[in-house]
C-alpha positions, 0 to 999 in steps of 0.5 A: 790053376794059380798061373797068369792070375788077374789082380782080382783073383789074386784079391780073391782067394787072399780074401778067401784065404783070410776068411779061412784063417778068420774062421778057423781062429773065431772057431776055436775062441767060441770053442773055448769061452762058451757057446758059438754063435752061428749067425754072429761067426759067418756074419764075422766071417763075411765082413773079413772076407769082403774088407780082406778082398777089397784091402787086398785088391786096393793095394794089388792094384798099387803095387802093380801100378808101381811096378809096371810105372818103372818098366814103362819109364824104362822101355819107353823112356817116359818123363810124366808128371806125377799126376799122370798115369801110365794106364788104368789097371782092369783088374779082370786083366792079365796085366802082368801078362800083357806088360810081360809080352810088351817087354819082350816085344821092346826087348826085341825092337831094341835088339833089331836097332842093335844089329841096324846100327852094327850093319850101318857102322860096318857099312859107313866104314866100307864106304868111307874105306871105298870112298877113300880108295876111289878118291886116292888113285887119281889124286895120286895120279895128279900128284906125279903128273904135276911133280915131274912137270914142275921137275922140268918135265914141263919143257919137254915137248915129248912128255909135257902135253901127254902128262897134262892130257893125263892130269886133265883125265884123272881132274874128270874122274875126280869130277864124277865122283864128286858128282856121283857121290852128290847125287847118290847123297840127294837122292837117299836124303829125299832132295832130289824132286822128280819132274814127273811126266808122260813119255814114249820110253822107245824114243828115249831109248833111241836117243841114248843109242844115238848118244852113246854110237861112237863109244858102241862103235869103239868097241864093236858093240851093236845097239839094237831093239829086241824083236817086238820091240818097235812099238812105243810105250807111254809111261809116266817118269822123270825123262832126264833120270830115266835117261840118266838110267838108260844111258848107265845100263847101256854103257855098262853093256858096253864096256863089259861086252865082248867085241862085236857084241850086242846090246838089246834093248826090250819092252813089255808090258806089264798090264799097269807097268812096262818092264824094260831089259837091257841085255848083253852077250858079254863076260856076264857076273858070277853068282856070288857077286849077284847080289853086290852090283848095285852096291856103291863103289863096288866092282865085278872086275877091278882091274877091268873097271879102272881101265873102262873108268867110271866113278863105280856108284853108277848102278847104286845111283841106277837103283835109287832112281829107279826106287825113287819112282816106286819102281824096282829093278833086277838082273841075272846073268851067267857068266860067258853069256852075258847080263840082263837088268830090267826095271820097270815104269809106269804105264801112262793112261 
């Protein structure tokens, strides 16, 4: 009964309360110097309950005032002027109730910033560790290529071009990273603007087949459309990063796919979307390391992916394209059978 009261009832029944004492006390005087006077007693009793309740609820309503101005200064971090109030109390109101539960929300606001911020400390370190380990094996590499060159190797027709053709790959590994990692940086910071525009994503597709012929013939790969895939699709997007896409998910099925494999490109359409899957029959990607591929620098295989090379960003930037576009994108996969990433666009009118 006496729970979660409103500043009036707590007015209330202190008022009631000293009426009742009022009474009781005026009572007795009566009672012992003469005669009591009804109508003086409750007319008496009346005035002390209505100043009592009025009092009472007057400073309630500052003392709450008070109290509920300190927790908002500190759950919102207000600077006011003195002039200014935090809210009006209604004293027909559970404000202590309604404070209460909005503490408890800015408590667990402040908990969630808490483990975001954990989680993005854990991750700065493992990038910049990763970023550093990227950076430190063709660096490394450069280092001993150059000193033995300078030590005299540099006049040894057998070892000299060989080592400069060595350097000269670790510079470009250098030099896609750096310009991995630059584009990464543009596309998170919202920079990079799209140049949005309408185009027939099949033709595009073929492009990148043709671009990418030597390298599939390298390793025995067939490109192919899937069956039902020979029909264009308009869909509205930035050509050049959706090529960009294409041209990263198709080399990786490439350089992970078994010799003469096959890499299928597909389209569907989606009513408002078109999904687009690049499939492969290659070594395939455990489950556990699933939900990790398009996490920056972050490799299924190491000591397989430093031999194909690459900058290890390239399915993070696959995906902020892809997120960029208000897209998203997928894979699934079993291991020995091979990998499928589908992502969708829009459908143009």
């Amino acid at each position: 009964m006496f729970k979660n009261l409103t500043p009036r009832q707590i007015a209330i029944y202190s008022a009631l309360v000293t009426a009742l004492i009022f009474t009781i006390l005026v009572l007795m005087l009566y009672a012992t110097i003469g005669e009591g006077r009804s109508t003086v007693i409750f007319g008496s009793v009346i005035s002390v309950a209505i100043i009592s309740y009025l009092v009472n609820l007057f400073f309630l309503k500052k003392y709450i005032y008070r109290k509920i101005k300190l927790i908002y200064k500190s759950i919102h971090q207000l600077k006011l002027h003195p002039s200014e109030k935090i809210r009006n109390i209604d004293s027909d109101e559970n404000i202590m109730q309604e404070v209460e539960q909005e503490v408890a929300e800015w408590a667990a606001d402040k908990q969630g910033e808490i483990e975001e911020l954990k989680t993005l400390e854990n991750y700065r370190r493992e990038f910049l560790g990763n970023v550093s380990h990227e950076l430190k094996t063709p660096i490394f590499n450069i280092q001993g290529y150059v000193h033995t060159l300078i030590e005299g190797a540099l006049h040894d027709d057998e070892i000299n071009t060989k080592y400069l053709e060595r350097t000269a790959k670790n510079v470009d590994r250098l030099i896609t990273i750096v310009d991995d990692l630059e584009t990464i940086s543009k596309l998170e910071s919202g920079k990079l603007l799209l140049d949005v525009g309408q185009f027939d994503i099949k033709d595009l597709a073929l492009e990148v087949f043709e671009s990418l012929e030597l390298i599939a013939a390298e390793h025995k790969i067939k490109l192919v459309l899937k069956d039902g895939a020979n029909q264009g699709f308009q869909v509205r997007a930035d050509r050049e990063y959706i090529r960009q896409v294409l041209d990263n998910l198709i080399l990786n099925s490439i350089k992970y796919g078994k010799r003469r494999g096959m890499t299928k490109v597909g389209f569907y359409d989606m009513d408002t979307n078109i999904l687009i899957e690049i499939a492969d029959n290659g070594i395939g990607i455990e489950k556990p390391h699933l939900k990790h591929v398009f996490d920056r620098f972050y490799r299924v295989d190491k000591s397989r992916s430093r031999e194909v090379g690459g900058s290890g960003l390239g399915l993070s930037i696959v995906k902020h394209i892809v997120e960029a576009h208000n897209q998203t994108i997928n894979v699934r996969s079993t291991p020995g059978l091979g990998s499928t990433f589908g992502f969708t666009l829009e459908k143009a009118d």
